[in-house]
N, C-alpha and C positions, 0 to 999 in steps of 0.2 A: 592388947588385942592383936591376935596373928592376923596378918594382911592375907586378904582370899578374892581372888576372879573367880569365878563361875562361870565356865562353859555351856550350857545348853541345845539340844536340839534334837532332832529325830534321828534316825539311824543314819549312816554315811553322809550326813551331812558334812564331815569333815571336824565333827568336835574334838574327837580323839587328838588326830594331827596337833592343830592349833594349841593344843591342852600343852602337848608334850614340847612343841618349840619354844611355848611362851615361857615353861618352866624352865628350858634350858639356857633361856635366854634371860630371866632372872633369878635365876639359880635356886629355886623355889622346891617344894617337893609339889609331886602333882597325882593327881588322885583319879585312878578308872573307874566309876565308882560302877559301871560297867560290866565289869570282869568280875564282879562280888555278885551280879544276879547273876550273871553267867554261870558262877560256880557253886551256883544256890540249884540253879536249875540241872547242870550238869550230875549234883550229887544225889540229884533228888532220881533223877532218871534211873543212876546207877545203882539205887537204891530199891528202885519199883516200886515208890510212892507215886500216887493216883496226883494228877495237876488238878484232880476237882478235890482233892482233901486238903483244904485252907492249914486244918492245924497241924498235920502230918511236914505239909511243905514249913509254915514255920519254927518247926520241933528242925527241922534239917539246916532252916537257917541258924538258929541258937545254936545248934553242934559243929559248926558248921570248922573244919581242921585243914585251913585254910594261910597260906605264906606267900608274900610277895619279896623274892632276893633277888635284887638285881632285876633284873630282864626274865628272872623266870617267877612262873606261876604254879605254887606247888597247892595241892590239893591230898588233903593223907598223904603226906611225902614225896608225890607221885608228880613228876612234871607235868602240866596240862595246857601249858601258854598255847599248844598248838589244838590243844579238844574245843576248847570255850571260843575257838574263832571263825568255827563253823558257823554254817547259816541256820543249823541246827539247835545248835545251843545259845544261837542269838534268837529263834523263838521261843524255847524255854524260858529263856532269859526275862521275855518279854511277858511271857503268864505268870511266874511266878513275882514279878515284878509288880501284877495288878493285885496279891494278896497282900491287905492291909499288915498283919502279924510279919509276913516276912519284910516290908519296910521297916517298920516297927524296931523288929531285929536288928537289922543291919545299919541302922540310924545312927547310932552311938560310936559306931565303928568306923562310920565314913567319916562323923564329926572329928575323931580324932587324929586323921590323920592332917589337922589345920597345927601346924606346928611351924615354928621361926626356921628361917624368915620370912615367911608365909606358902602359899598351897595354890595351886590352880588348880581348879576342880571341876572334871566333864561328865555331863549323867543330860537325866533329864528333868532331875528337881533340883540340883546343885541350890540353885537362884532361888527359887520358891519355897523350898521347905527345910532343906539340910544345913543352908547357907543364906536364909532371908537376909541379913546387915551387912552383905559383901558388900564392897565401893563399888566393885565393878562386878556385871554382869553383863552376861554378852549370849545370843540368841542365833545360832547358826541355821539358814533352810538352804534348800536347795530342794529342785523338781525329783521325782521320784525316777524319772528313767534317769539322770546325772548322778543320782545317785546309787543305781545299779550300775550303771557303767566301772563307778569308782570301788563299787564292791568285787565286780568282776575279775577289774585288774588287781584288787590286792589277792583275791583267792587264787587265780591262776599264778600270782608271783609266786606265792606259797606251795606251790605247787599241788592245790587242791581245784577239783575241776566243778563248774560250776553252770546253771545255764541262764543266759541272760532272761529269757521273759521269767521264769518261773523263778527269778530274784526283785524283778520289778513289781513281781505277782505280790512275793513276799512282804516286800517294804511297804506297799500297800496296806497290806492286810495288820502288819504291826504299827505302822503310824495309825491306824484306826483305834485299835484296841488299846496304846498307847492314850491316845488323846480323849478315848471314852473312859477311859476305869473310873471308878468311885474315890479312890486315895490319890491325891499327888498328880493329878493328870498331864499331860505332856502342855507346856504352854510355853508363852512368853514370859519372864518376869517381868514387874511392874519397872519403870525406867532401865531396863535392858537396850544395850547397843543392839537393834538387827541387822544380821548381814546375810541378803541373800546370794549364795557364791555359788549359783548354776554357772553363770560365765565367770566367775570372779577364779586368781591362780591362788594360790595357796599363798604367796608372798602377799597378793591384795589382802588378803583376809589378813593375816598378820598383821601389815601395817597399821588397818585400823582399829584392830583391837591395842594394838601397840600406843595409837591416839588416847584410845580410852583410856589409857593406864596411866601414862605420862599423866594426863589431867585430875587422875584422883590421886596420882602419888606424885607430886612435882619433884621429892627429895630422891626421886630411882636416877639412876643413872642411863636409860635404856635408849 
């Protein structure tokens, strides 16, 4: 059995971050699972498939010609790490994410990337449905305007311009649809660490997820 954490949480919650420290900090692979509805949604866009035709969107996930090297995100060959991290394609992301077939789809693909010497994995069904027998599962929130703040500053670093209410607007409106779909809804896993890090620094958050981990793996080293 490959050893797997589970991230979860709502948008800017900070899962990402955690995802990628904890992996580099146990030398793990780690999984965006993320960036696959991103570029489910992204392709579908580019495509002029309708987000109200269920089988159209997962005909686009099954085809879906798709590469992660390194640091970049390729899509038909085409670098996109910087298209899919728009606020754009993070609500696309988020509709075609509520069609059952395109979970469906992409199930098998995120299962796979659980390989030695294990995976940490940030979405928001990691825990629930992709990864129900993880040791550890972990549940990130935060308030919705903390987490436009934290979106702000990553898109303005990026140098992509952005406006603060009509991102607070945003997270809104995707935590909703998130937490209502019919497939996989956005939640807590059942014995999930939660950590709420409105005030919490990014080293807090680590630490104790760091706690969690020691305790299901006493043999890490971490």
């Amino acid at each position: 059995m490959v050893r797997v954490v589970t991230i979860d949480g709502p948008s800017g919650s900070g899962k990402g971050t955690i995802a990628r420290l904890l992996a580099d900090r146990l030398g793990w692979h780690c999984l965006d699972s993320g960036a696959l509805y991103r570029l489910v949604g992204l392709a579908a866009d580019r495509a002029g498939v309708s987000f109200d035709d269920p089988v159209a969107l997962e005909a686009v996930a099954r085809g879906l010609e798709a590469e992660f090297v390194g640091e970049r995100v390729l899509l038909g060959g085409e670098d996109v790490g910087l298209a899919i991290r728009t606020e754009q394609a993070g609500n696309l992301a988020s509709k075609v994410a509520a069609v059952p077939g395109v979970r469906a789809a992409l199930l098998d693909w995120q299962r796979a990337y659980a390989r030695p010497p294990g995976l940490v994995a940030d979405g928001r069904d990691m825990g629930t449905v992709v990864f129900p027998d993880a040791p550890v599962k972990v549940f990130l929130t935060a308030d919705a305007e903390e987490r436009a703040r934290r979106r702000h500053k990553q898109l303005l670093e990026k140098g992509i311009s952005a406006n603060f209410a009509h991102l607070v607007a945003e997270i809104r409106e995707r935590d909703e649809r998130d937490r209502s779909r019919a497939v996989a809804p956005l939640k807590a896993p059942a014995a999930a660490l939660e950590i709420e890090s409105t005030a919490l620094p990014i080293a807090g958050v680590l630490d104790r997820v760091l706690e969690r981990v020691r305790s299901a793996f006493p043999d890490l080293a971490v």
